[in-house]
C-alpha positions as CSV (number, residue, x, y, z in Angstrom):
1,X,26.2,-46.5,43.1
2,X,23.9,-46.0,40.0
3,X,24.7,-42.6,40.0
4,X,28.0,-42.2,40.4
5,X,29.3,-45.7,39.0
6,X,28.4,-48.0,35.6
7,X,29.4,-51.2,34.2
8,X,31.4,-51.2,30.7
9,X,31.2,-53.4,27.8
10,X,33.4,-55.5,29.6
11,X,31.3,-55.8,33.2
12,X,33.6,-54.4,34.8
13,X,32.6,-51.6,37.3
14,X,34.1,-47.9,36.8
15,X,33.3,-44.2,37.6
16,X,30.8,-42.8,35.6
17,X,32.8,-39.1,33.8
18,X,30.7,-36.2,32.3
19,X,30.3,-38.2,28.9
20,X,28.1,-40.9,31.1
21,X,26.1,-38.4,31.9
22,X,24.9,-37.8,36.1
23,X,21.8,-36.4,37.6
24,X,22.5,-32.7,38.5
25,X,20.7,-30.7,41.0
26,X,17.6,-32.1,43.4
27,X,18.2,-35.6,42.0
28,X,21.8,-36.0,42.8
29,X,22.8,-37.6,46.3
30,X,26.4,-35.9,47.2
31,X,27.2,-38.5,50.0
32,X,26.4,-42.2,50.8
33,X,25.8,-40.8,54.4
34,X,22.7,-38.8,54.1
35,X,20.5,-39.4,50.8
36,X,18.7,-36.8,51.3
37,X,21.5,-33.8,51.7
38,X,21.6,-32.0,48.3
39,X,24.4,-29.5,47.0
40,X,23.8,-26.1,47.7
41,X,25.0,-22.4,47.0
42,X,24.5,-19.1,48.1
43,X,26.4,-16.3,46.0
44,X,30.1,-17.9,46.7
45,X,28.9,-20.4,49.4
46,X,28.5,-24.0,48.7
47,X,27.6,-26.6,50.9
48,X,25.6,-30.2,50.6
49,X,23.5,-30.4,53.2
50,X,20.1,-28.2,53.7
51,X,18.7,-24.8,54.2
52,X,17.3,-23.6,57.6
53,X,14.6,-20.4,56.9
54,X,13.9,-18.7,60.2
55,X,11.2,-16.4,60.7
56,X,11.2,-14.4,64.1
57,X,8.9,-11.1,65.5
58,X,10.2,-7.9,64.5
59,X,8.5,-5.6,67.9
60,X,10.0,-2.3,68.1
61,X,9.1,-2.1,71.5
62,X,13.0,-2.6,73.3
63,X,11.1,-4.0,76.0
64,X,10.2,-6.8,74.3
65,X,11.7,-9.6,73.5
66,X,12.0,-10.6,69.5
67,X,11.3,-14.3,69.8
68,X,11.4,-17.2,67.3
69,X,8.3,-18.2,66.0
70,X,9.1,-20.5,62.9
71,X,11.8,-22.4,61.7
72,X,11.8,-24.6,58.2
73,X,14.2,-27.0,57.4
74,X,14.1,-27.8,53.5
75,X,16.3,-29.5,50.7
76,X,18.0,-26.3,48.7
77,X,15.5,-24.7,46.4
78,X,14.3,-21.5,45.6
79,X,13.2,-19.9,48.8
80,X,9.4,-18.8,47.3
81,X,9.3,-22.8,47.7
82,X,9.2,-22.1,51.5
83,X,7.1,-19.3,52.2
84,X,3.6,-20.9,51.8
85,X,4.7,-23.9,54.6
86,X,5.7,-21.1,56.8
87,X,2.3,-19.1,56.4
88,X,0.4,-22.3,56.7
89,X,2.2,-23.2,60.4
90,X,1.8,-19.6,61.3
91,X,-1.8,-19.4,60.9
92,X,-2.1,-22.9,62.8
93,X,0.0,-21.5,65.7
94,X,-2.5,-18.1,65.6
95,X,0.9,-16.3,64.9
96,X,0.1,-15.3,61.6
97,X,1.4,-11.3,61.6
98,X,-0.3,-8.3,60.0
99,X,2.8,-7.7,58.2
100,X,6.0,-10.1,57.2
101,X,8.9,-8.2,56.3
102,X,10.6,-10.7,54.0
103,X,14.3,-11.1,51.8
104,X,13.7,-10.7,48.2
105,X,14.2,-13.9,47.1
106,X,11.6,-14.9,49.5
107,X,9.0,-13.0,47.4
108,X,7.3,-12.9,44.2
109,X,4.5,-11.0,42.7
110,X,2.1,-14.0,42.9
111,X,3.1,-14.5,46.3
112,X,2.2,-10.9,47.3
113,X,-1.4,-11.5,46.0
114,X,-1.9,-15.2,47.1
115,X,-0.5,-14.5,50.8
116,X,-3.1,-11.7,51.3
117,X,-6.2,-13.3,49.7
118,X,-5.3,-16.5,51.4
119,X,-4.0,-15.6,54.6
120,X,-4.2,-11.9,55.0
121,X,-0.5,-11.3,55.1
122,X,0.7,-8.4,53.8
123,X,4.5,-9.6,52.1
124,X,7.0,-6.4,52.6
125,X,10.3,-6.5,50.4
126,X,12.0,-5.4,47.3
127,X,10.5,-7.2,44.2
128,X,12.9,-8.7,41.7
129,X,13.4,-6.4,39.1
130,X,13.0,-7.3,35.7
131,X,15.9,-9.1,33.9
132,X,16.1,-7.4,30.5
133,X,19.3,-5.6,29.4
134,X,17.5,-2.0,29.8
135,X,16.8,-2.3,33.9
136,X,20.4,-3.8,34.0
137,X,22.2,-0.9,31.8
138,X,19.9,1.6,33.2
139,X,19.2,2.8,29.5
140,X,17.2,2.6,27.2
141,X,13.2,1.7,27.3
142,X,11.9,-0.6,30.0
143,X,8.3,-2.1,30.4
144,X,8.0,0.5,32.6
145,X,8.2,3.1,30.2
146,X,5.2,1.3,28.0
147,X,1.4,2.2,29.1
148,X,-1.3,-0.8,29.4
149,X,-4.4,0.1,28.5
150,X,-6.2,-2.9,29.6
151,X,-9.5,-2.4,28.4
152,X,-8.3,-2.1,24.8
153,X,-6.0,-4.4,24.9
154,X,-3.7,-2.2,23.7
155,X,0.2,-0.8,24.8
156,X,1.4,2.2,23.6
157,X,5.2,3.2,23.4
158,X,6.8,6.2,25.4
159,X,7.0,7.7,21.3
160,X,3.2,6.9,21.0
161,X,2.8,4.4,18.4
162,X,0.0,1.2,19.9
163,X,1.1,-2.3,19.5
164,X,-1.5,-4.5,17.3
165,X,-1.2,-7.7,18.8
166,X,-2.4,-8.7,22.1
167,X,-2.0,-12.4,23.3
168,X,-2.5,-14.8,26.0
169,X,0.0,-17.7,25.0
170,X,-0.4,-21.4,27.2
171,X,3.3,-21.6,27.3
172,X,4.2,-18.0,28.9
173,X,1.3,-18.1,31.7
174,X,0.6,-16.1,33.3
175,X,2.0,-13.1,31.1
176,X,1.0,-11.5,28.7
177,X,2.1,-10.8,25.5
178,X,1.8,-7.3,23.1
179,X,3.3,-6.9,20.3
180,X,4.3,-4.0,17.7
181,X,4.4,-4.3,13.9
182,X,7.8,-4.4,11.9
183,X,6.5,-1.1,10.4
184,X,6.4,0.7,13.7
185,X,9.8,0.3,14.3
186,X,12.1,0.8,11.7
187,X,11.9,4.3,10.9
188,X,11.8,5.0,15.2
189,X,14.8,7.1,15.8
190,X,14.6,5.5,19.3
191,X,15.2,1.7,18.0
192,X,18.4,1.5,19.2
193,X,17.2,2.0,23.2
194,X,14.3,0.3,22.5
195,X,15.2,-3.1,21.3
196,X,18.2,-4.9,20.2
197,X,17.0,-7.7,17.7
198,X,15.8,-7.5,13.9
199,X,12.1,-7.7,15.2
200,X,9.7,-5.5,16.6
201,X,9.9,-4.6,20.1
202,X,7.7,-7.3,22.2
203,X,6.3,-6.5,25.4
204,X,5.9,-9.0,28.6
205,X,3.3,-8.4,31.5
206,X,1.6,-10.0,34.1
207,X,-2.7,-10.1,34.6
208,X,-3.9,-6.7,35.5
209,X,-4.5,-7.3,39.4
210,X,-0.8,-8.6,39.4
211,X,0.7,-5.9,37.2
212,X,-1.0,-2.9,39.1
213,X,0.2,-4.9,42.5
214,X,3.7,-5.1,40.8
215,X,3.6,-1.2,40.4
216,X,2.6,-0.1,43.1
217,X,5.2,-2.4,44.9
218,X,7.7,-0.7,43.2
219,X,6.4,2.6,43.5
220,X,6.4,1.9,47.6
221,X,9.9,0.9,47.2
222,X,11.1,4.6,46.5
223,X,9.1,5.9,49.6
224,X,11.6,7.1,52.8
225,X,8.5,5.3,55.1
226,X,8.8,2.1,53.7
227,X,12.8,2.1,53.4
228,X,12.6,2.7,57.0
229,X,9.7,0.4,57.9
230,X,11.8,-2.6,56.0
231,X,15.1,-1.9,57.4
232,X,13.9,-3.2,60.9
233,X,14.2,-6.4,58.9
234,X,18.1,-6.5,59.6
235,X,17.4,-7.8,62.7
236,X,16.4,-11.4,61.4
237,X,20.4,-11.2,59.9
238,X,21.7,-11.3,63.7
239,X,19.4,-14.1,64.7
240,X,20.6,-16.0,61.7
241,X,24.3,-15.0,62.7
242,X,23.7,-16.3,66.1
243,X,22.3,-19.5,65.1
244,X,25.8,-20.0,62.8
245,X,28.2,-18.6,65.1
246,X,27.1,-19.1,68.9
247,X,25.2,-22.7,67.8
248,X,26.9,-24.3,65.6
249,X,23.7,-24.4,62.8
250,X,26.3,-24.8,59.9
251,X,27.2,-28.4,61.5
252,X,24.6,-31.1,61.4
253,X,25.1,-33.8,64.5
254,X,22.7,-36.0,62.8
255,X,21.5,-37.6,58.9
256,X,18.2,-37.1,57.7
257,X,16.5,-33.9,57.1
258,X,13.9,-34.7,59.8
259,X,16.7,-34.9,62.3
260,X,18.7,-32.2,61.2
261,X,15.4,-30.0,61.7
262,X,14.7,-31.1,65.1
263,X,18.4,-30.2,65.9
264,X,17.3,-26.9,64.2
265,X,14.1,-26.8,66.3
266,X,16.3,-27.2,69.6
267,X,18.6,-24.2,68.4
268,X,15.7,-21.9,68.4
269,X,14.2,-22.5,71.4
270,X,17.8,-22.0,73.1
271,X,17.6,-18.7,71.4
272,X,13.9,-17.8,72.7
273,X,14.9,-19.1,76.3
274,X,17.9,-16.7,76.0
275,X,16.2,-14.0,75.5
276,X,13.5,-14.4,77.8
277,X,15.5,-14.9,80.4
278,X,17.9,-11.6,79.6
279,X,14.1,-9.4,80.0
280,X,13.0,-11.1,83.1
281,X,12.9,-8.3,86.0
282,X,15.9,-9.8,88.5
283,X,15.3,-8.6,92.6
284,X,17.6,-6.8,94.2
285,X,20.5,-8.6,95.6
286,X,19.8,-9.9,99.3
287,X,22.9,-10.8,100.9
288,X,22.9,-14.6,102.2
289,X,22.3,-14.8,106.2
290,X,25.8,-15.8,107.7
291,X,26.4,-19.4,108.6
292,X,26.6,-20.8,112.3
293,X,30.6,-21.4,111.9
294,X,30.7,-17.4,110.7
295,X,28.7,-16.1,113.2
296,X,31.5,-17.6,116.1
297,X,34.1,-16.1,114.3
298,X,32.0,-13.0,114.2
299,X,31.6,-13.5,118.1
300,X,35.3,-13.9,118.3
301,X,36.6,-11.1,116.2
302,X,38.2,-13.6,113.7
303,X,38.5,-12.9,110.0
304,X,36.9,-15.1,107.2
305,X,39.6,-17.1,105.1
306,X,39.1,-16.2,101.2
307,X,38.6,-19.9,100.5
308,X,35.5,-20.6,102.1
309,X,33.8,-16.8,102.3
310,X,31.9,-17.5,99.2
311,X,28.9,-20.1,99.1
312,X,28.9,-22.7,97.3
């Protein structure tokens, strides 16, 4: 009611417009029914419910069977939110794997160092690349193209010339910040791909340990091995597919996020029961000894009628 409805100068109840002002996001409750369903999207999907994250073993081994072995149910955020809950269940199950192939909007660069000191994970997916108009035009200079000399605090263009300013600003942890003088600039014949804006060109970057983790992410990226390694993650998009399409996941049956994850919960251990049961070894067929009332026809020379040949 508060959020969706005020009273006006003359106490009279009405529905609050965009003037009024309403909470957006996490704060905002989308239906009376469940309070705690949020809206959600996903590129052109949008929903107000939840988000189910489903993490499942990846064996190559066709004799195997790829089981389920976590399942989160969380309010729509940002799916890094999720991955240290998962890691922690994981470890408490003693499922924790050597490697966890991931989405890439599952992973972060702080994630890739915290999961390995913490729980000696190695994360495995494609890093978010940086946002700046020359990674997305493919042109000009990127950070890339700048070398960090760490131990002089000092970056140096791809034409040479050193910034002069290193700092460490509270509001822009944990990056970095290096910067070049006005003078530097101007006369560069290569301003134009360099930087955009009247200033000097300003260069971001993350702590050494996460930088140099960063690169060499990247670097790993462009390898045939590891393209190959990471595609075995496609599998985790038909478990997800089943769970929509042969279980209903999109459909809640209850309120509550608690509820809705045990209904979750349930789903996957259908799944895992599933496929267990498709890998047991079945015995051979052994045909069932004939009944007393077929052996006298048998005795007799009499057919079986169709309608009661088969067992019930």
């Amino acid at each position: 009611m508060v959020q969706n409805f005020l009273l006006d100068a003359c106490d009279r109840l009405r529905p609050r417009t965009e003037k009024d002002g309403q909470p957006k996001g996490a704060l905002r409750i989308v239906t009376p029914y469940d309070c705690e369903a949020r809206r959600a999207m996903r590129g052109n999907t949008r929903w107000s419910g939840y988000l189910v994250h489903v993490t499942e073993t990846c064996e190559t081994d066709d004799a195997q069977a790829n089981l389920i072995t976590d399942i989160a149910t969380t309010r729509p955020t940002r799916d890094t939110e999720a991955l240290p809950g998962i890691h922690t269940r994981l470890r408490h199950r003693r499922l924790l794997p050597r490697q966890h192939l991931l989405d890439g909007g599952y992973l972060s660069v702080a994630l890739l160092h915290r999961s390995f000191r913490d729980h000696g994970v190695e994360l495995l997916g494609p890093v978010k690349a940086s946002g700046a108009w020359q990674s997305k035009e493919q042109s000009g200079f990127t950070r890339d193209g700048f070398s960090i000399d760490f131990d002089q605090r000092q970056v140096t263009c791809p034409n040479g010339e050193t910034s002069h300013i290193w700092l460490e600003p509270p509001a822009m942890a944990p990056y970095t910040v290096a910067r070049f003088h006005p003078h530097q600039c101007d006369p560069c014949p290569d301003r134009s791909a360099c930087t955009r804006g009247t200033a000097a060109r300003t260069v971001n970057f993350l702590p050494r340990p996460l930088h140099e983790l960063q690169a060499r992410n990247r670097t790993d990226q462009q390898d045939t091995q590891w393209k190959r390694l990471y595609a075995t993650r496609s599998g985790v998009e038909g478990t997800i597919c089943e769970f929509i399409n042969g279980h209903q996941a999109r459909r809640s049956r209850y309120h509550g996020i608690r509820k809705t994850h045990v209904q979750h919960i349930v789903t996957g251990i259908a799944i895992n029961i599933e496929r267990l049961a498709s890998r047991t070894t079945r015995h051979p067929h052994r045909p069932r000894a004939p009944q007393t009332f077929q052996q006298y026809l048998n005795t007799r020379g009499l057919t079986w009628e169709c309608w009661w040949r088969q067992g019930k």
